[in-house]
Each structure stands twice: as C-alpha cells, then as structure tokens.
Predicted model as a PDB file, atoms N, CA, C, CB and O in Angstrom, pLDDT in the B-factor column:
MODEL        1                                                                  
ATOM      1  N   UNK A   1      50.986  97.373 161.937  1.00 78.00           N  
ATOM      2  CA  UNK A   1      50.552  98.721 162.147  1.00 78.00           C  
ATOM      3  C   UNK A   1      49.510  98.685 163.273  1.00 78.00           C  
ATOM      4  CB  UNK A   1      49.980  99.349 160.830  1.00 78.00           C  
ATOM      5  O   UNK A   1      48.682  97.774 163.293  1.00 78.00           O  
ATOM      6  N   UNK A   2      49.523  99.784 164.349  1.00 85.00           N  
ATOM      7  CA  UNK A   2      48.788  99.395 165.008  1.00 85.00           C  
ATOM      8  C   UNK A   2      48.068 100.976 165.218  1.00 85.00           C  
ATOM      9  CB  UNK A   2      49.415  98.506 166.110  1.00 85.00           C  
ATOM     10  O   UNK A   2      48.815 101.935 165.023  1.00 85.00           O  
ATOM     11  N   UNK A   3      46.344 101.300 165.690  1.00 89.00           N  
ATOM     12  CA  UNK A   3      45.961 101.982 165.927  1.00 89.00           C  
ATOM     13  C   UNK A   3      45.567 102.657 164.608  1.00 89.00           C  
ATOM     14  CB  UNK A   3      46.574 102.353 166.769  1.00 89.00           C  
ATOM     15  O   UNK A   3      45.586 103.876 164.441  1.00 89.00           O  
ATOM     16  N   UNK A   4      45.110 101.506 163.435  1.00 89.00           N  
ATOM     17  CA  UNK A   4      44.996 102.071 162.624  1.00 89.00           C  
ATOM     18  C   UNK A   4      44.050 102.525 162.160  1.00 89.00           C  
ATOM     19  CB  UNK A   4      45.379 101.729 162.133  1.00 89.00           C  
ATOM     20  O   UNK A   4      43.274 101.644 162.528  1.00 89.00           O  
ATOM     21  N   UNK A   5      43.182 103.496 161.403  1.00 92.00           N  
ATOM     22  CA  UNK A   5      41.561 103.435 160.931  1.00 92.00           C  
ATOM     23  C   UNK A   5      41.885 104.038 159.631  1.00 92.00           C  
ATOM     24  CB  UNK A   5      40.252 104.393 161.924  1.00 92.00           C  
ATOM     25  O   UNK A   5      42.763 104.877 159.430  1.00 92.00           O  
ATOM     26  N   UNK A   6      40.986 103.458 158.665  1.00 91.00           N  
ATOM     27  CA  UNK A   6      40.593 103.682 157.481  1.00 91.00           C  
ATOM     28  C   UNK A   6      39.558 102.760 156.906  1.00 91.00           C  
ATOM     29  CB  UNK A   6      41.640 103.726 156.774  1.00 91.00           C  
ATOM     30  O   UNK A   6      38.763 102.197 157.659  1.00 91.00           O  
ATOM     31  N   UNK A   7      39.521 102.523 155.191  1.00 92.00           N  
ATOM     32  CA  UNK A   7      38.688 102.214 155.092  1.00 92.00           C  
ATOM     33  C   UNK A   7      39.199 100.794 153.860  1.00 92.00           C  
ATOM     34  CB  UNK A   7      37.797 103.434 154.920  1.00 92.00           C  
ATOM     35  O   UNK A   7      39.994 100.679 152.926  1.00 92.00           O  
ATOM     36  N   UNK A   8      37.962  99.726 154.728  1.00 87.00           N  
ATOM     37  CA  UNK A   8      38.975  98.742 153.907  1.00 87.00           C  
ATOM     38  C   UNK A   8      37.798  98.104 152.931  1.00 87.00           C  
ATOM     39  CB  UNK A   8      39.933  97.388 155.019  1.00 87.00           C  
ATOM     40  O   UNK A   8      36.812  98.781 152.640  1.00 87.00           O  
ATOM     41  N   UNK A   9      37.966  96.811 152.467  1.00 88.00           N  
ATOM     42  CA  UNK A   9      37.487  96.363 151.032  1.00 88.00           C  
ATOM     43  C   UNK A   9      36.686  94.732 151.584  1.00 88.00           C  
ATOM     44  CB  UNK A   9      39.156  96.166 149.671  1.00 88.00           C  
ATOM     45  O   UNK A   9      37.517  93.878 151.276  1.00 88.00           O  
ATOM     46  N   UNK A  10      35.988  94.330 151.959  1.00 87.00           N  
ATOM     47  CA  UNK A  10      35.196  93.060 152.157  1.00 87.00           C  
ATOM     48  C   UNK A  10      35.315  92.185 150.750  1.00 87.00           C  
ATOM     49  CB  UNK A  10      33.540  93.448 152.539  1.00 87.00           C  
ATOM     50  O   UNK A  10      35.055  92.412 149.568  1.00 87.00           O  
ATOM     51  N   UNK A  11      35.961  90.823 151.670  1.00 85.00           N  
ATOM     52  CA  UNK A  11      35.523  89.805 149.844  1.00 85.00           C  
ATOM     53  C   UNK A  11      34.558  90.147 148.867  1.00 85.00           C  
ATOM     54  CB  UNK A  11      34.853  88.265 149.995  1.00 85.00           C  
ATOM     55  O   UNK A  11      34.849  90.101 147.672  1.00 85.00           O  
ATOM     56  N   UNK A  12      33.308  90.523 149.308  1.00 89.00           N  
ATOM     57  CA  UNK A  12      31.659  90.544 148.519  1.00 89.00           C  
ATOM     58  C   UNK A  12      31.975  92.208 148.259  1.00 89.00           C  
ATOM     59  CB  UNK A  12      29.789  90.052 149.813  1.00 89.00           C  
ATOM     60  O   UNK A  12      30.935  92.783 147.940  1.00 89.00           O  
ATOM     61  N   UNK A  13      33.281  93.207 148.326  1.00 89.00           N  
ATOM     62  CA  UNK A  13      33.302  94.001 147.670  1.00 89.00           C  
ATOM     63  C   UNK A  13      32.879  95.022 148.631  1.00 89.00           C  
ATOM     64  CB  UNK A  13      32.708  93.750 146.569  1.00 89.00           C  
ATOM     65  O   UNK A  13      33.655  95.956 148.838  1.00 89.00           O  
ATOM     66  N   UNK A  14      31.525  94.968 149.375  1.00 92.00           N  
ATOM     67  CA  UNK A  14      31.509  95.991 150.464  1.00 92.00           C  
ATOM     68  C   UNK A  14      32.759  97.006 151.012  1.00 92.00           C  
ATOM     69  CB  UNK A  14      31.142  95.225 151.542  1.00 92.00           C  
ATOM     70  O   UNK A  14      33.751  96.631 151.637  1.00 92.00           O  
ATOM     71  N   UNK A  15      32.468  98.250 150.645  1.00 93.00           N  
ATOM     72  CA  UNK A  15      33.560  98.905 151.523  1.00 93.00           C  
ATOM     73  C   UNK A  15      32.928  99.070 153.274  1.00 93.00           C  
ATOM     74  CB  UNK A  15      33.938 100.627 150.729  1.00 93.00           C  
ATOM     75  O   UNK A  15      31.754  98.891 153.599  1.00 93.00           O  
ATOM     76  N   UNK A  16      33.784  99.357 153.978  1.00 92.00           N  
ATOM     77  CA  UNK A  16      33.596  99.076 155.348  1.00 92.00           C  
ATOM     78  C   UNK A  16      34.912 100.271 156.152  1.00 92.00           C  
ATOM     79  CB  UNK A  16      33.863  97.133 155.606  1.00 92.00           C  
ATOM     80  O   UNK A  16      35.978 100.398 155.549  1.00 92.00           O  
ATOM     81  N   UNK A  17      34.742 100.884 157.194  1.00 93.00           N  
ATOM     82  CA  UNK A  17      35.805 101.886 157.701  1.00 93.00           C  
ATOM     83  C   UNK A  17      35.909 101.508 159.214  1.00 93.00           C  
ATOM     84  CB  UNK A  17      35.357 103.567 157.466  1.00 93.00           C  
ATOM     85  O   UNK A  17      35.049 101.672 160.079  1.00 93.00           O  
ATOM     86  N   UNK A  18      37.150 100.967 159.339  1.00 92.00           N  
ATOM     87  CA  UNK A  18      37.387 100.479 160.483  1.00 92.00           C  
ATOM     88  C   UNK A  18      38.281 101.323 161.360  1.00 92.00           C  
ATOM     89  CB  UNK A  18      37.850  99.270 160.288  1.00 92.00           C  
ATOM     90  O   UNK A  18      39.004 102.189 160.866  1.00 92.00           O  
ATOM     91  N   UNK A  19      38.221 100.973 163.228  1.00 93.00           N  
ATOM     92  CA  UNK A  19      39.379 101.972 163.625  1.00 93.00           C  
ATOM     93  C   UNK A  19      39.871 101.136 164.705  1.00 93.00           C  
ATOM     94  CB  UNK A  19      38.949 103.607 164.116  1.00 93.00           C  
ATOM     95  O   UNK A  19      39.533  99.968 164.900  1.00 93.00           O  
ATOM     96  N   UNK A  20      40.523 101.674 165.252  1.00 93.00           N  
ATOM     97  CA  UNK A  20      41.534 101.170 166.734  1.00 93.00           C  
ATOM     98  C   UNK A  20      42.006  99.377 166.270  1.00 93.00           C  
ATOM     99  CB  UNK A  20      40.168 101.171 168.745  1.00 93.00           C  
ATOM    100  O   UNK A  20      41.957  98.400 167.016  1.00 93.00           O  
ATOM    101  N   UNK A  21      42.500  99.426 164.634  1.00 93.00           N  
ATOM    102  CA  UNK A  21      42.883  98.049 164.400  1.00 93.00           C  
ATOM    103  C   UNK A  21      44.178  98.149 163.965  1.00 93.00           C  
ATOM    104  CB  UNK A  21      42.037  97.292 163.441  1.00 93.00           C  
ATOM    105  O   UNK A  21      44.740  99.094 163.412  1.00 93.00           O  
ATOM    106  N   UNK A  22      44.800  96.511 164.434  1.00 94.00           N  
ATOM    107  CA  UNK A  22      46.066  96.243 164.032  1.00 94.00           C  
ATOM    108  C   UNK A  22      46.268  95.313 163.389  1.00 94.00           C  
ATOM    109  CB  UNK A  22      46.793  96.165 164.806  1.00 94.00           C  
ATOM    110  O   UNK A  22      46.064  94.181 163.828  1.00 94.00           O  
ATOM    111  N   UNK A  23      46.905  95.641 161.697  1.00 90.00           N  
ATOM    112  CA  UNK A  23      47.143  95.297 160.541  1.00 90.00           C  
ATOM    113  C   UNK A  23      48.468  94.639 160.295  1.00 90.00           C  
ATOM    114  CB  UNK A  23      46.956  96.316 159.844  1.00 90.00           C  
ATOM    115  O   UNK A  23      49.534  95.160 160.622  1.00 90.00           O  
ATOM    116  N   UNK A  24      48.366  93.536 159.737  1.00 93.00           N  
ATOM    117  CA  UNK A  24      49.688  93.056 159.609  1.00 93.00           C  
ATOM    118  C   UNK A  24      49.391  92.618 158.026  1.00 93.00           C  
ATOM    119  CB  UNK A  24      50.189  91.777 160.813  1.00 93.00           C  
ATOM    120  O   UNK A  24      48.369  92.803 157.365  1.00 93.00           O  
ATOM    121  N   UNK A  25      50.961  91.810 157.557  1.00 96.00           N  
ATOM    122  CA  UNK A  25      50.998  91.917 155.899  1.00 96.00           C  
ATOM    123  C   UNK A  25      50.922  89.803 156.384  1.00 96.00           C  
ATOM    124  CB  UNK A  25      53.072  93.057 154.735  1.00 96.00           C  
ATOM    125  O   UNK A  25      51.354  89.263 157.402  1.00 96.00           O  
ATOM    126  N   UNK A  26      50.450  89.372 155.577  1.00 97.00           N  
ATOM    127  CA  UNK A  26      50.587  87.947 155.553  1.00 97.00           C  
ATOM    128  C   UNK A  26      51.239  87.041 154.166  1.00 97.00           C  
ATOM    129  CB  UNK A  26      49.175  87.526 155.820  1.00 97.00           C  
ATOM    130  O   UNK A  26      50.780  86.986 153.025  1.00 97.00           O  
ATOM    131  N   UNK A  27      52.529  86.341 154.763  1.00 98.00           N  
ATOM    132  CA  UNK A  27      53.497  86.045 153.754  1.00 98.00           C  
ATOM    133  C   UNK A  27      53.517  84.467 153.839  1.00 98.00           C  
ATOM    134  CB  UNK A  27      54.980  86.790 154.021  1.00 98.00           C  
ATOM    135  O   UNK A  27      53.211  83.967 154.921  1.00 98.00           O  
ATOM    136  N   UNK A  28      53.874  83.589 152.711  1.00 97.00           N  
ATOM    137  CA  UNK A  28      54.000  82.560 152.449  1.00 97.00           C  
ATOM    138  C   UNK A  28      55.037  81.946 152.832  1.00 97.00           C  
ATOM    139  CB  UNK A  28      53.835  82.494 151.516  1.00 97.00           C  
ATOM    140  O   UNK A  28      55.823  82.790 153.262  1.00 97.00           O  
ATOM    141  N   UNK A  29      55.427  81.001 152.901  1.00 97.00           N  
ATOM    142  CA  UNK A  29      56.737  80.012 153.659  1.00 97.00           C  
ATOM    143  C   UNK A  29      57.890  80.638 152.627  1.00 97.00           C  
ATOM    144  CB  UNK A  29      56.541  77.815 153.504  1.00 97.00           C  
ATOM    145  O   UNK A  29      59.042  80.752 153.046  1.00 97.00           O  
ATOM    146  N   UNK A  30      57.617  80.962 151.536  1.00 98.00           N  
ATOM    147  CA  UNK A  30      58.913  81.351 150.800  1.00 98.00           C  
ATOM    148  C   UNK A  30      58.885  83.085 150.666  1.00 98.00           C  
ATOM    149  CB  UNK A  30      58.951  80.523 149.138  1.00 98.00           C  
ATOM    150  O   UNK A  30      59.274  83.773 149.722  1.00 98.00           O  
ATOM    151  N   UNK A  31      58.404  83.422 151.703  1.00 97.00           N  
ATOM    152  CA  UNK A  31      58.161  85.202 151.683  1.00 97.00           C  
ATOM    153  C   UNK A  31      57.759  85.810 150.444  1.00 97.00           C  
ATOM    154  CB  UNK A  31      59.518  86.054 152.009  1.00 97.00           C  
ATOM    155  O   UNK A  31      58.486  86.566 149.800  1.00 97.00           O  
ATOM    156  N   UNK A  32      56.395  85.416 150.061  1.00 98.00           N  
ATOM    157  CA  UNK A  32      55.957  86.012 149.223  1.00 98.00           C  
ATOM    158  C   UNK A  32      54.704  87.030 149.791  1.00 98.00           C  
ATOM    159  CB  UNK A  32      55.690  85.043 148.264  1.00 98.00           C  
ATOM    160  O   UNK A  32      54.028  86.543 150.698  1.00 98.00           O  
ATOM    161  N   UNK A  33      54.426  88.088 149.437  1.00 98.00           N  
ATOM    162  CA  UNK A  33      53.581  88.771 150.089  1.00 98.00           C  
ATOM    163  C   UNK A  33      52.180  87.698 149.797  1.00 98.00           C  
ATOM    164  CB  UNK A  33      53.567  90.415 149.532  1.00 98.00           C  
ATOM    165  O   UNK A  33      52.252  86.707 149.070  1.00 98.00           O  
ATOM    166  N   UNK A  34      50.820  88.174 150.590  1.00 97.00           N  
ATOM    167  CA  UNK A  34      49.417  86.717 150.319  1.00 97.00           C  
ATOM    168  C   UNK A  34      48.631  88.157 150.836  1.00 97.00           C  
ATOM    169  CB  UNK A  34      49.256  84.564 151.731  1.00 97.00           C  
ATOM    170  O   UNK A  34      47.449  87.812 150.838  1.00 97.00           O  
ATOM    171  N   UNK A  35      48.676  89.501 151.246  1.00 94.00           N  
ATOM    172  CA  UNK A  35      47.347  89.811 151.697  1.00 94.00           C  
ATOM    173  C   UNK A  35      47.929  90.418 152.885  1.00 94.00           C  
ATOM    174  CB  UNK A  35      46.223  88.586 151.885  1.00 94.00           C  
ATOM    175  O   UNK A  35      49.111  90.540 153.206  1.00 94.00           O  
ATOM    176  N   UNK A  36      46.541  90.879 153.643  1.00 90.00           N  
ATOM    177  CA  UNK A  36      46.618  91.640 155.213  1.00 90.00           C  
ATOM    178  C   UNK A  36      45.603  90.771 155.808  1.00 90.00           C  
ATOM    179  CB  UNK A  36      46.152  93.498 155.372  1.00 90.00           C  
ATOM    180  O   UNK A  36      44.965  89.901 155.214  1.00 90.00           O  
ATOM    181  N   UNK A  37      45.517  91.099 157.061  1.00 91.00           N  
ATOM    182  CA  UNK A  37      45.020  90.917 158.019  1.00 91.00           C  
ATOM    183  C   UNK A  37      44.831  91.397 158.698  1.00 91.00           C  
ATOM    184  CB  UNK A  37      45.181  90.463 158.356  1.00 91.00           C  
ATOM    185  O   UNK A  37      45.887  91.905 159.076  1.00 91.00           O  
ATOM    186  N   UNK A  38      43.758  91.802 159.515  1.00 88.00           N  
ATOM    187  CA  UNK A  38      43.642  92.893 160.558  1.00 88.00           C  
ATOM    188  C   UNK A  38      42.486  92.383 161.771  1.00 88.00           C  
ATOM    189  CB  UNK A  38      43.120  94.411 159.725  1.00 88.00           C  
ATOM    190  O   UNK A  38      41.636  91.557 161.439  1.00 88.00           O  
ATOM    191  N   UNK A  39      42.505  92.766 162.769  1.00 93.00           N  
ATOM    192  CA  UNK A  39      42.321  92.750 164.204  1.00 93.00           C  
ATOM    193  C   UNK A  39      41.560  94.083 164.705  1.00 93.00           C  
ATOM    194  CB  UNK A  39      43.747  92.604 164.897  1.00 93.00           C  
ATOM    195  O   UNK A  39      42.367  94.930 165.087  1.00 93.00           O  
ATOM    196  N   UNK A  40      40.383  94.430 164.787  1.00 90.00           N  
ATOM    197  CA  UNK A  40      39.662  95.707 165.272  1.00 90.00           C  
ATOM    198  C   UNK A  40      38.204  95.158 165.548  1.00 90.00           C  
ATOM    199  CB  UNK A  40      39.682  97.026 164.083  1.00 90.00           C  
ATOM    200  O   UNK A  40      37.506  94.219 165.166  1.00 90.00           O  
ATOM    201  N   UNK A  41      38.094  96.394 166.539  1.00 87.00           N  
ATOM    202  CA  UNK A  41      36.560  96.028 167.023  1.00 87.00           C  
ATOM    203  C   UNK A  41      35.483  97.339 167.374  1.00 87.00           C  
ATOM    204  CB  UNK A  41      36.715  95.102 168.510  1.00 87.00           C  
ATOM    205  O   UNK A  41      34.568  97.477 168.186  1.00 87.00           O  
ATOM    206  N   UNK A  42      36.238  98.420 166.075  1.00 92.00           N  
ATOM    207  CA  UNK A  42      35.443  99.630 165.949  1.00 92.00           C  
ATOM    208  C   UNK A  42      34.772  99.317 164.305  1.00 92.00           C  
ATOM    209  CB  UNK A  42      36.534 101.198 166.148  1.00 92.00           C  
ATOM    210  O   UNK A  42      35.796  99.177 163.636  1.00 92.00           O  
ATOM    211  N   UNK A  43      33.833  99.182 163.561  1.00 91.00           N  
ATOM    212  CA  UNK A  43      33.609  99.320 162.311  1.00 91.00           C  
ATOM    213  C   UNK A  43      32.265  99.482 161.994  1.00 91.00           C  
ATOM    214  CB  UNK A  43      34.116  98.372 161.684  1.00 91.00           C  
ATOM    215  O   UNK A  43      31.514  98.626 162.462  1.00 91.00           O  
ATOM    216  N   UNK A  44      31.785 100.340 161.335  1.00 93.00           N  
ATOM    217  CA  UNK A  44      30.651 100.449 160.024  1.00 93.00           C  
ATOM    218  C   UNK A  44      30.598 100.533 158.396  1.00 93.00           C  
ATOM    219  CB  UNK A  44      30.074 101.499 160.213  1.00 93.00           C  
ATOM    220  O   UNK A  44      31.490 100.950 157.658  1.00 93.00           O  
ATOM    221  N   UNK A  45      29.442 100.077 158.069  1.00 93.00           N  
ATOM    222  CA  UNK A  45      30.021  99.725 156.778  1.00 93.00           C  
ATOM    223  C   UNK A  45      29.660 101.482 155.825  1.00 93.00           C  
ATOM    224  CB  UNK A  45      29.027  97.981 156.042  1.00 93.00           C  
ATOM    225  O   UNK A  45      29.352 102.595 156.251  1.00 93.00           O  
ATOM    226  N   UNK A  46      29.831 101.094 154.835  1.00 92.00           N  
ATOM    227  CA  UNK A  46      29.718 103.127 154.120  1.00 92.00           C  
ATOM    228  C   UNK A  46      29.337 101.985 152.953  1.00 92.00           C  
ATOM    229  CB  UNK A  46      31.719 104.817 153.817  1.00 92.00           C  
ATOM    230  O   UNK A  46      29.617 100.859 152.544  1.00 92.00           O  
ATOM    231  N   UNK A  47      28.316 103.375 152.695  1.00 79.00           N  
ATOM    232  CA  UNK A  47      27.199 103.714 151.243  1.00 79.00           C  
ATOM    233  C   UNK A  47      27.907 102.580 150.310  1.00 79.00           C  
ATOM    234  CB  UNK A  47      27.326 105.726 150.324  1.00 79.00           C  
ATOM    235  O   UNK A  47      29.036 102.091 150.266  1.00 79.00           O  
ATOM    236  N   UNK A  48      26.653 102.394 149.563  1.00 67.00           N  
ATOM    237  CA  UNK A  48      27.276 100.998 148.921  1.00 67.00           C  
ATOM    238  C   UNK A  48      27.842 101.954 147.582  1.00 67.00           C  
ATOM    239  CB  UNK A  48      25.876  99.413 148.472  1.00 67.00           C  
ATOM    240  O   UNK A  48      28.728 101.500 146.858  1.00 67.00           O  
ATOM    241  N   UNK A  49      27.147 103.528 147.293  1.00 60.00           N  
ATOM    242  CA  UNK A  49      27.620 103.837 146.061  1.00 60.00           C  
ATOM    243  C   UNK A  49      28.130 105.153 146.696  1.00 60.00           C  
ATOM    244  CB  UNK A  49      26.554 103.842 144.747  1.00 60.00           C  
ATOM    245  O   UNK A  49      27.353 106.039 147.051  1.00 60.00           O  
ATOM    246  N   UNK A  50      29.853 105.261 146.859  1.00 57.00           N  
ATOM    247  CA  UNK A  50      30.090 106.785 147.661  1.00 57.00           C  
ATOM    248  C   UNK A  50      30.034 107.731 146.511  1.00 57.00           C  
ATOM    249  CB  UNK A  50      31.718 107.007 148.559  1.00 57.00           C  
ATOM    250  O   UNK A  50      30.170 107.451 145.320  1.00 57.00           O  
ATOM    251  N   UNK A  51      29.822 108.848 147.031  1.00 55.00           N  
ATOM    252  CA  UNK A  51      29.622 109.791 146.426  1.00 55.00           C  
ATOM    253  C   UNK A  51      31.000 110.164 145.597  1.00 55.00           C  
ATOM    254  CB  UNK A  51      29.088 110.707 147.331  1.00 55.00           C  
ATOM    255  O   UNK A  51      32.142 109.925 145.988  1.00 55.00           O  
ATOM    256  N   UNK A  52      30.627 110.805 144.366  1.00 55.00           N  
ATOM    257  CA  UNK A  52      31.019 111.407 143.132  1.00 55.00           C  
ATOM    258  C   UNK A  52      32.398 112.527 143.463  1.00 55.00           C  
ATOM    259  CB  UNK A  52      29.573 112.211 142.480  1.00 55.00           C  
ATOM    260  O   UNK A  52      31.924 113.383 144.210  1.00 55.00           O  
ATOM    261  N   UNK A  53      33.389 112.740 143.290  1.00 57.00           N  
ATOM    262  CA  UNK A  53      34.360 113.536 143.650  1.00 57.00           C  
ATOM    263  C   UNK A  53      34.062 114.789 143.583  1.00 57.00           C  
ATOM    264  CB  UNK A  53      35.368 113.335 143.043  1.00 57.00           C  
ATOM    265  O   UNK A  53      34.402 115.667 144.376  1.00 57.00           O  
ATOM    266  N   UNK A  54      33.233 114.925 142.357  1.00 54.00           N  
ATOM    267  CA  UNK A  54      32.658 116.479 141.974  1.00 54.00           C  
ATOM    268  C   UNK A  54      31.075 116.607 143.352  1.00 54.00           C  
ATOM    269  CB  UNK A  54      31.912 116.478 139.621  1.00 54.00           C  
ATOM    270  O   UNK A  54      30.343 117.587 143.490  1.00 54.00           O  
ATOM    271  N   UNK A  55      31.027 115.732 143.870  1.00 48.00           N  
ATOM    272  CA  UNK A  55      29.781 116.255 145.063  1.00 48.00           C  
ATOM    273  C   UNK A  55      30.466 117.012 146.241  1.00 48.00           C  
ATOM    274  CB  UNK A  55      28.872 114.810 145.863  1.00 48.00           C  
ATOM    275  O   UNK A  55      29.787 117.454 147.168  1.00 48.00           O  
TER     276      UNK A  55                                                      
ENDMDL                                                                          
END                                                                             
C-alpha cells in the first residue's frame, strides 16, 4: 500500500499516526502471514490516553 496515513501501534504499545508511508504484509518461507512493515518519514506520536467516544 502506498501513500498511506493512519494510525499505527509501537511494540511498547504507544499509538503513533503516520503518513506518506508504504506498507507491506510480511510472510514466512511457507506463506504464512508474520506482521507489516512500513516505510514513512511523516509521524507523531498521539495522547497516551485518547479520548473517550462520548467526548
């Protein structure tokens, strides 16, 4: 995928919203799906506690 922005998930859990990146799926020698990967060099990280649906 390319030109993508949203908002993604850091090992340590941090959410983080990235843009102008290109995402790929990463598969094992026997095509098992393992994860993404992505490539961007727009990002900040967001509120460690986002706000409430009802705010």
């Amino acid at each position: 995928m390319d030109d993508y922005a949203g908002v993604r998930v850091a090992a340590s859990g941090r959410r983080f919203l990235i843009a102008g990146a290109c995402v790929w799926n990463l598969m094992d020698s026997a095509g098992r799906y393992r994860g993404q990967a992505a490539r961007f060099a727009e990002w900040r990280l967001l509120d460690a506690d986002p706000p409430s649906v009802n705010e």
